[in-house]
C-alpha positions, -999 to +999 in steps of 0.1 A: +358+372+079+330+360+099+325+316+097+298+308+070+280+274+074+280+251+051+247+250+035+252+285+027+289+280+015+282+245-008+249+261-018+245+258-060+254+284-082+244+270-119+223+250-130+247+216-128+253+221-092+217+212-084+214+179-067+186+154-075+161+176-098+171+173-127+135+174-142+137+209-132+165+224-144+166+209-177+131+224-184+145+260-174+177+254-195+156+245-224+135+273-218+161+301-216+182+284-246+143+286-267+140+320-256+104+306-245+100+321-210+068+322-192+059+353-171+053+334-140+069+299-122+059+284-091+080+260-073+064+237-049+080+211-026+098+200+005+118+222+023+154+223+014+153+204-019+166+236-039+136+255-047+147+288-038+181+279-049+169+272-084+145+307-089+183+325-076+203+308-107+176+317-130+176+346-119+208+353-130+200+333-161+176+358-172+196+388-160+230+381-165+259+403-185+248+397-224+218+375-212+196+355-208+221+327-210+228+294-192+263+290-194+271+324-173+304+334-162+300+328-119+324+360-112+295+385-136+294+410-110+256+408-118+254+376-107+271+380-078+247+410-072+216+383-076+240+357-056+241+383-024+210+392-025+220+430-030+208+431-070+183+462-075+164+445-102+161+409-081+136+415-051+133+387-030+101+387-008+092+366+024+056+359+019+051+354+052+059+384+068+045+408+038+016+391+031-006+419+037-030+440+008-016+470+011+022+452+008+010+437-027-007+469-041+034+489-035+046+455-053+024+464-080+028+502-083+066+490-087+067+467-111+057+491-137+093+510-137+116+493-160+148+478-142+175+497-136+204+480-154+190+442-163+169+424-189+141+417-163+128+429-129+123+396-111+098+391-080+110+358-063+086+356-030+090+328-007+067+313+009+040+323-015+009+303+003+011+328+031-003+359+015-039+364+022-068+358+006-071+393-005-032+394-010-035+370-038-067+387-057-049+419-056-021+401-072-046+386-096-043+411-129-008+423-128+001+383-124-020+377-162-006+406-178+026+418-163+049+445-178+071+426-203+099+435-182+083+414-150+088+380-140+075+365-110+089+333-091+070+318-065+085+294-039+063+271-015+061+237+004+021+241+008+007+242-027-025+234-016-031+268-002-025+288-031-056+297-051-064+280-079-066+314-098-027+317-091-016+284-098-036+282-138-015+318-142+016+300-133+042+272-147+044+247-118+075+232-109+072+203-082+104+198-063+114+159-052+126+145-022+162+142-033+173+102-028+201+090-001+225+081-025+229+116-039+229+131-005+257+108+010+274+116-024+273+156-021+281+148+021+313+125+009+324+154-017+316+187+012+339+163+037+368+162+008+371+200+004+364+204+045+392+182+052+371+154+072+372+121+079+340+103+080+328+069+075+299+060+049+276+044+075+275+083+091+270+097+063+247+074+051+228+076+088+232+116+079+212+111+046+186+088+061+178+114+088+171+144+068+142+130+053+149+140+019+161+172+023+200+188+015+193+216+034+187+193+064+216+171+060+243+200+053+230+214+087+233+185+105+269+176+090+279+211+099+269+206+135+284+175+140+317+186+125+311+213+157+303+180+180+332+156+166+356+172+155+376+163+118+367+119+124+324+114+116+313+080+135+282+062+131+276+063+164+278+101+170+251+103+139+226+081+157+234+102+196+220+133+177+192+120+157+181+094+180+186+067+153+188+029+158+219+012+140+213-005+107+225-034+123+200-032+149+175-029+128+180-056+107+186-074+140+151-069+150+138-076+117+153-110+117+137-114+149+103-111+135+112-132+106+128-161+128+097-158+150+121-151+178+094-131+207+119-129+233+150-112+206+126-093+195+116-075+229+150-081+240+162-057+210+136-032+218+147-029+254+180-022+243+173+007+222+151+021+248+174+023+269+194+034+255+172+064+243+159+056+212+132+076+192+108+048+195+083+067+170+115+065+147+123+031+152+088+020+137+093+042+106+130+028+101+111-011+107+085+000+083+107+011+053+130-019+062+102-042+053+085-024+029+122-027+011+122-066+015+085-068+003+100-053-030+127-067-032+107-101-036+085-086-055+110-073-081+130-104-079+159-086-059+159-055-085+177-027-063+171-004-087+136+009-070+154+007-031+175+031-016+198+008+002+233+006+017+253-023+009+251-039+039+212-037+039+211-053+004+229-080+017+204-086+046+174-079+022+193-109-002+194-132+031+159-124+047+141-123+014+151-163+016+131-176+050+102-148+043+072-150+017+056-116+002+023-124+022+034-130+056+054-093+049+025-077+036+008-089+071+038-075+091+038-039+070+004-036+079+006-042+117+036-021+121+012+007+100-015+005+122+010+009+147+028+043+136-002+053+131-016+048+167+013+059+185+004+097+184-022+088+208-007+065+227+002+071+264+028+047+262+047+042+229+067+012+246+041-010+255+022-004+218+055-012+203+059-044+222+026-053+214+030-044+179+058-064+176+040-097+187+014-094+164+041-088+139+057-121+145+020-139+149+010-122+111+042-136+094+029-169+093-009-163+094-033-180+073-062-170+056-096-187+062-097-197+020-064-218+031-080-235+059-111-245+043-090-261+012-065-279+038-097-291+056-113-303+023-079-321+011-080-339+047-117-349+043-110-360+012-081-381+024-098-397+053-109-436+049-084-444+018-098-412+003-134-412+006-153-393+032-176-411+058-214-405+052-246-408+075-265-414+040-266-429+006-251-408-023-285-393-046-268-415-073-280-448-054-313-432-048-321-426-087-348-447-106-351-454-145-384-440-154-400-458-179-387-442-215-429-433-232-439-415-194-421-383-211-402-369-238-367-378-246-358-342-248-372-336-207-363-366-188-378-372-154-355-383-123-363-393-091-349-387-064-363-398-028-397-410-042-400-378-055-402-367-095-375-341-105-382-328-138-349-319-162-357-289-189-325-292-204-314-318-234-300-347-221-269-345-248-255-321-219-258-339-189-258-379-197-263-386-157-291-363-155-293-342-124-272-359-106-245-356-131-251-320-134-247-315-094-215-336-093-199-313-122-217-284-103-199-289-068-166-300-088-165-264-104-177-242-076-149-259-055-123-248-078-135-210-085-147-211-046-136-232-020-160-212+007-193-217-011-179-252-019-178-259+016-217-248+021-227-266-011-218-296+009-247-304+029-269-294+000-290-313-024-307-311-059-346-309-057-352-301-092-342-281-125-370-272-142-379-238-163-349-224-164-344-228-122-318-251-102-339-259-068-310-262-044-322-281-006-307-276+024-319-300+059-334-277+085-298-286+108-279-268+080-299-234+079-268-217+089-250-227+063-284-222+038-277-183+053-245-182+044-245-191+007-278-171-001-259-140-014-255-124-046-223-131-053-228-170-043-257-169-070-236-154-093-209-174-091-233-205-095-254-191-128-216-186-142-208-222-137-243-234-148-242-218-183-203-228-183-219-265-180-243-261-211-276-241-190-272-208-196-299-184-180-302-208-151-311-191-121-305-210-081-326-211-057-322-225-016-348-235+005-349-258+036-361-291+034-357-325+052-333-342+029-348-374+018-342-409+038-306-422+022-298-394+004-267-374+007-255-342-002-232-347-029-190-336-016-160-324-031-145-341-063-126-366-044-154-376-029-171-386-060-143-403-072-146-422-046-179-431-032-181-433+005-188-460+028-227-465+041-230-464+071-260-461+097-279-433+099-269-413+132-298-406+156-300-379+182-319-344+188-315-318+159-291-297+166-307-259+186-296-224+188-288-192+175-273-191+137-240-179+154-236-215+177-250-234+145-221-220+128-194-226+161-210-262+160-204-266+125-177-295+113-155-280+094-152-255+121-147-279+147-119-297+123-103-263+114-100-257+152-087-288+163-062-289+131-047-254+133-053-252+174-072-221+165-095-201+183-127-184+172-130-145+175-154-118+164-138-089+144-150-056+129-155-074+094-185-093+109-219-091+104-244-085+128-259-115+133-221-124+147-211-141+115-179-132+094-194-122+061-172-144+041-167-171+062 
C-alpha cells in the first residue's frame, strides 16, 4: 500500500474531529438535526483551516445510509464513497480549472437528474472565486431555485471576488485562523499514534510557523519526521522555517527594553548569520510586543495571548521595567519597519536602524510632558516664583471712583488705560484681573500648550460679550500660535465655566503697557514674583520660525532634555509644528 501523508491520513471525518471552528460545525449540526437546510453554503477563509474538509462531512451528513444525520456510522460505505471521492451523487469541482461558461451550462443540464442512490446530489466546487464573470451569471438561476434534490457548497480563500449576486444566494460560513494551542495539541496527539518523540518548543515553533493553518503544520511535521527521524528538536524546526529561538527573541526584546544598543545589534548579527529570515524576525518582534502591550493592558490576562509558558514568564518580567506608551512607540517603529522592508535593498541595515529608533522611542517624551516639566521648573525657580521684567497688572490697577459708573459695569484700569467689565461683579470680585488669573489657572489644567502661549499675554478689555486678549509685538509668534479654533474654543468653554457664557476671545498685538506683566501659571500667582528692572536691548527680528527657535521655553526645554529641534511631516508650512 502506497505511504499516505499525514494531512491526508489525520484529516477529520465527523464533525468532532474538526479543530478550532467550532462556530462552524455546531451551526451545520443544528441545521441537519432541524432539518433546516439551506440550498447553498459558502465557506470562505484561509487555506487549510478545514473548509473543504467540513463541505466533505456534510456531505455525508446529508447523504448518508438512513440520512441526513450527524451521528453517522464512519464505515457507511456511502460515506466512505463521499470520503474517496468516488461517490456518484458527490461531484467535487476545482473552480479553477473549470471555470469556463460552457463548463457551468453541463453543470446545470446535470443537476436536473435525480441522484442515483442518495438523498441529495451535492456540488462542492473549490475555489469558487475563479469562475468567470460569465461563469457565475450562468450559475445565477439554477443557484435561486435549484432542484430540491441540489445542494451546492462553495469553498474559497478570496471572498472578495465572488459576486455579490452569489454570495446574497448563499449561507456564508467564514473559516478562522485556528490558534497555536490547538495546533500543538492535534501535532502532540499525530506524534502519539506516529510513535515520535518531539519536544513542545518544536511543536510549538511548528504551530507558530504555519500561520494559522493545520494543513500547513501537518505538512511541515510530516517533512520533518522525513528530515529527523522519530526525535523533533527545536532547533531542526527553526533550520527549516528560518525561525529565530523564542529565547532569542525575547533576548532581543530585553535589549530594547534595557536600552542596551550594542545587545541589541549584537543579537541581530547573530541571527544573520546564522541565516535568519530577517523579514520574519520583525513579525515574531512585532507580535512579541504587541503581546506585552496587552498583557499590561489587561493586567497580565493570558487569556487574549497565545503564549508558551516560557514567553508568559518573560511577558510577567518585562511588563515590570516597560510602560504601555513607550511599547506603543516601539510597535509602531517596528511597523513602519515591516512595512518598508519589501522595498528595501537591504533588510539588514533597515533592521538595525529600526532597532535604534526602537530603543530611542521606549523612553520618548511627548512635547505636552515637556511643556508641563518646564512650567513645574519655572514655577519652582526663586523659592517658587518666577522672575519678571515687569509689574504684575494687579499692581497696575486703580480704584475708580464708585458714582463715574454703575455698580453692575465697573471700570478698571489698567496701564492708564480704562477697561470696561460687562459682566456683574458678584462673579469676578477682582475684576479683570481676577478673571485672567482664574482664566490662565484653568486653561493650564485642560491645556498646558495654550497655557504656555497665554503667558506673555495680557487683558485689554471685556466688554460686550468680547475678552480682548494683547500680545507685545516680540511675542507675535506665539499670538500665531494660539489664534486657532480650537484655542478659541477651549477659551469660550472656560469663560462660560467661570460665570461669562457667550464670551467670545480675541488677540491682537500691542505694546504691553510700562510695568505690566503678562499674568503666569497658578504658582505664579500664588506667589508674586520679584521686580526687577526692565531689560533693555533691540526687539527681537526674524522669521516666525526663529521667533519660535528663540523662544524661552524652547531654549529651557532644550537645555533640560539636551534636545534637538527637527522639522517633521506634521509641520506646517510656515516651519512650525501645528501643536507645538
Amino acid at each position: 500500500m502506497s505511504y499516505q501523508v499525514i494531512a491526508r491520513k489525520y484529516r477529520p471525518q465527523r464533525f468532532s474531529e474538526v479543530v478550532g471552528q467550532e462556530h462552524i460545525t455546531q451551526t451545520l449540526i443544528q441545521a441537519v438535526e432541524q432539518k433546516r437546510i439551506a440550498h447553498a453554503y459558502l465557506f470562505c477563509g484561509p487555506r487549510g483551516t478545514g473548509k473543504t474538509t467540513v463541505a466533505r462531512i456534510f456531505a455525508k451528513c446529508l447523504n448518508c445510509t438512513g440520512g441526513p444525520k450527524v451521528d453517522f456510522d464512519p464505515n457507511d460505505p456511502k460515506c466512505i464513497e463521499i470520503a474517496e471521492g468516488r461517490s456518484m451523487d458527490v461531484i467535487e469541482i476545482d473552480g479553477a480549472s473549470n471555470n469556463s461558461v460552457e463548463q457551468v451550462r453541463e453543470l446545470r443540464e446535470t443537476c436536473r437528474y435525480v441522484p442515483t442512490s442518495s438523498p441529495f446530489k451535492i456540488y462542492i466546487i473549490d475555489e469558487v472565486h475563479m469562475l468567470s464573470p460569465a461563469a457565475f451569471n450562468a450559475l445565477l438561476k439554477t443557484l435561486e431555485e435549484p432542484p430540491a434534490h441540489v445542494k451546492f457548497l462553495f469553498a474559497t480563500t478570496d471572498p472578495e471576488k465572488v459576486l455579490p449576486t452569489i454570495l446574497s444566494r448563499c449561507q456564508r460560513f467564514d473559516f478562522r485562523r485556528i490558534q497555536v494551542p490547538l495546533i500543538v495539541k492535534q501535532l502532540k496527539y499525530i506524534c502519539q499514534k506516529e510513535g515520535v518523540e518531539a519536544e513542545d518548543a518544536a511543536l510549538y515553533a511548528i504551530a507558530r510557523g504555519c500561520d494559522g493553518g493545520m494543513r500547513d503544520a501537518e505538512s511541515a511535521l510530516d517533512q520533518l519526521i522525513s528530515f529527523c527521524g522519530g526525535k523533533l528538536v527545536e532547533a531542526d524546526v527553526l533550520s527549516m522555517y528560518g525561525l529565530t529561538a523564542q529565547s532569542q527573541l525575547i533576548d532581543l526584546a530585553q535589549a530594547i527594553l534595557q536600552g542596551d544598543a550594542p545587545k541589541a545589534l549584537s543579537e541581530l548579527d547573530q541571527l544573520a548569520k546564522s541565516g535568519k529570515d530577517l523579514g520574519r524576525l520583525i513579525g515574531d518582534l512585532l507580535r512579541h510586543f504587541r503581546n506585552l502591550m496587552i498583557y499590561q493592558v489587561t493586567r497580565g490576562d493570558l487569556s487574549l495571548l497565545e503564549v508558551s509558558e516560557a514567553e508568559a514568564a518573560a511577558l510577567a518580567s518585562q511588563a515590570k521595567i516597560s510602560t504601555t506608551e513607550g511599547i506603543s512607540r516601539i510597535v509602531e517603529v517596528l511597523s513602519n519597519c515591516e512595512l518598508n522592508l519589501r522595498e528595501a535593498a537591504s533588510k539588514r541595515i533597515l533592521i538595525e536602524i529600526a532597532l535604534v529608533r526602537a530603543i530611542q522611542a521606549r523612553s520618548a517624551v511627548s512635547l505636552d510632558a515637556v511643556l508641563q516639566q518646564l512650567h513645574k521648573l519655572r514655577a519652582q525657580e526663586a523659592g517658587g516664583a518666577v522672575v519678571s521684567r515687569h509689574q504684575t497688572l494687579a499692581e497696575r490697577m486703580e480704584p475708580v471712583p464708585a458714582n463715574s459708573v454703575a455698580s453692575s459695569a465697573p471700570v478698571l484700569t489698567s496701564g492708564g488705560t480704562a477697561l470696561a467689565e460687562n459682566k456683574p461683579v458678584a462673579k469676578n470680585p477682582g475684576g479683570l484681573d481676577a478673571l485672567w488669573q482664574q482664566l490662565i489657572s484653568a486653561v493650564f489644567s485642560a491645556n498646558p500648550i495654550l497655557g504656555g502661549y497665554l503667558q506673555n499675554a495680557f487683558p485689554i478689555s471685556l466688554a460686550n460679550g468680547v475678552l480682548t486678549i494683547g500680545f507685545d509685538p516680540e511675542f507675535e509668534g506665539q499670538r500665531d500660535l494660539a489664534d486657532q479654533a480650537r484655542y478659541h474654543e477651549i477659551l469660550r468653554n472656560k469663560l462660560q465655566e467661570l460665570g461669562h457664557s457667550n464670551t467670545q476671545t480675541v488677540f491682537v498685538l500691542k505694546e504691553m503697557p510700562a510695568g505690566t506683566a503678562a499674568l503666569q501659571s497658578e504658582a505664579t500667582l500664588k506667589n508674586p514674583p520679584a521686580k526687577v528692572p526692565v531689560e533693555s536691548g533691540p526687539q527681537p527680528t526674524g522669521t516666525l520660525k526663529d521667533r519660535f527657535k528663540n523662544d524661552p521655553a524652547i531654549i529651557d526645554a532644550i537645555e533640560i532634555f539636551k534636545a534637538t529641534l527637527q522639522q517633521t511631516p506634521s509641520q506646517s508650512e510656515n516651519g512650525l509644528p501645528q501643536d507645538a
